[in-house]
C-alpha positions, -999 to 999 in steps of 0.1 A, spaced: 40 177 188 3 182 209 -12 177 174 1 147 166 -3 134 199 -40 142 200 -48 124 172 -25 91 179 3 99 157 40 108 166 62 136 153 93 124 134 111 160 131 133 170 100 159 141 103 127 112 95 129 128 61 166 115 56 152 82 72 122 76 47 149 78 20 169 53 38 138 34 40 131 36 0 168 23 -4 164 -10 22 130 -17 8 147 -40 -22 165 -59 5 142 -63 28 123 -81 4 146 -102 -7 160 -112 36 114 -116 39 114 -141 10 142 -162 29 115 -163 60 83 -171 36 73 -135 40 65 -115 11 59 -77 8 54 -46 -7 44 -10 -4 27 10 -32 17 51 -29 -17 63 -34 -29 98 -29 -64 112 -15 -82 143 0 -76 155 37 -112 138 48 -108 102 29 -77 96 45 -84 79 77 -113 65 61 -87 49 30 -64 32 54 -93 15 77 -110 5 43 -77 -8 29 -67 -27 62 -97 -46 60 -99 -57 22 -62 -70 30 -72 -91 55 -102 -100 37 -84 -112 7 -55 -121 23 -79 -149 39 -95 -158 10 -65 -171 -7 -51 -185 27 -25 -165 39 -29 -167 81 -47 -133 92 -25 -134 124 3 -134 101 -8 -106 83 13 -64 85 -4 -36 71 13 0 77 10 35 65 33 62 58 20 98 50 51 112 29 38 141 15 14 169 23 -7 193 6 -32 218 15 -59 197 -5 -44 160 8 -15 138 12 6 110 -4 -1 81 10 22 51 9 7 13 17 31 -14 30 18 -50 33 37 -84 41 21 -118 41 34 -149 57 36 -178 27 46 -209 50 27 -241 44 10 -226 10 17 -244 -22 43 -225 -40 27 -221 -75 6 -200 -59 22 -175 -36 29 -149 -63 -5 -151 -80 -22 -152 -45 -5 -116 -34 -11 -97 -70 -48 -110 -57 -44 -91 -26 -26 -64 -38 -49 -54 -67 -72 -57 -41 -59 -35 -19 -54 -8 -49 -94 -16 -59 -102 -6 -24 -78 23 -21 -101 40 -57 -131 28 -39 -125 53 -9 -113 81 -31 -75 77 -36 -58 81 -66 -42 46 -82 -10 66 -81 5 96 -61 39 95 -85 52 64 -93 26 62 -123 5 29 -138 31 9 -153 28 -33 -157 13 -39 -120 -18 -10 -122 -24 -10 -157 -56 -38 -150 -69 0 -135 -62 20 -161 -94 21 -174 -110 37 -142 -83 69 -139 -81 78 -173 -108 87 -200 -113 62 -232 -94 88 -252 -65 92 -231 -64 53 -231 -64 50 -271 -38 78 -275 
């Protein structure tokens, strides 16, 4: 408990466990209930060393915002959190949840405009040493990173 207060964190205990799978469960809906208020959101899990942690989430804050601006969603609008879920000796899973206020924007573009910001976010989160996945693997959204996590001959296989 001292340790996490000392460093500006707070302890969850053993039940926030059982409430992070709660929280993977009401992610789907709470999508859909942001979507009704011109909110969209997402979260996607990275993973990085003990000493690039800190240094990932500033980094990644700030190339949200940045791109978040630069396609015109309202900074003031903008929510950026970060969930550590799991923990190694060497480093820790890290997830990355994001929402961005759509209202006034020209429809056409919302979904285009976050994958902007999100690939973003995920270019910045390889920049400071994370990982383009922790577990949930590339798939159709990170495959455009492919190319930097796995060696030509992996790629052609």
């Amino acid at each position: 408990m001292n340790l996490s207060k000392k460093f500006g964190g707070m302890a969850g205990g053993p039940e926030n466990g059982l409430r992070g799978y709660l929280l993977t469960f009401l992610i789907a809906y709470s999508r859909d209930l942001g979507n009704s208020y011109e909110v969209a959101g997402e979260s996607f899990e990275t993973s990085c060393s003990w000493p690039n942690v800190t240094t990932l989430c500033s980094r990644v804050t700030k190339r949200i915002y940045d791109e978040a601006a630069k396609v015109g969603f309202v900074k003031e609008k903008v929510w950026i959190s970060f969930r550590v879920t799991q923990l190694y000796e060497i480093g820790a899973a890290v997830y990355v949840y994001f929402c961005l206020t759509y209202q006034g924007m020209d429809d056409k573009n919302i979904v285009h405009n976050y994958e902007i910001v999100e690939d973003a976010a995920r270019d910045e989160v390889m920049l400071a040493g994370g990982s383009i996945s922790h577990h949930h693997g590339i798939g159709k959204s990170r495959k455009g990173f492919i190319d930097r996590t796995l060696p030509r001959m992996a790629i052609d296989w």
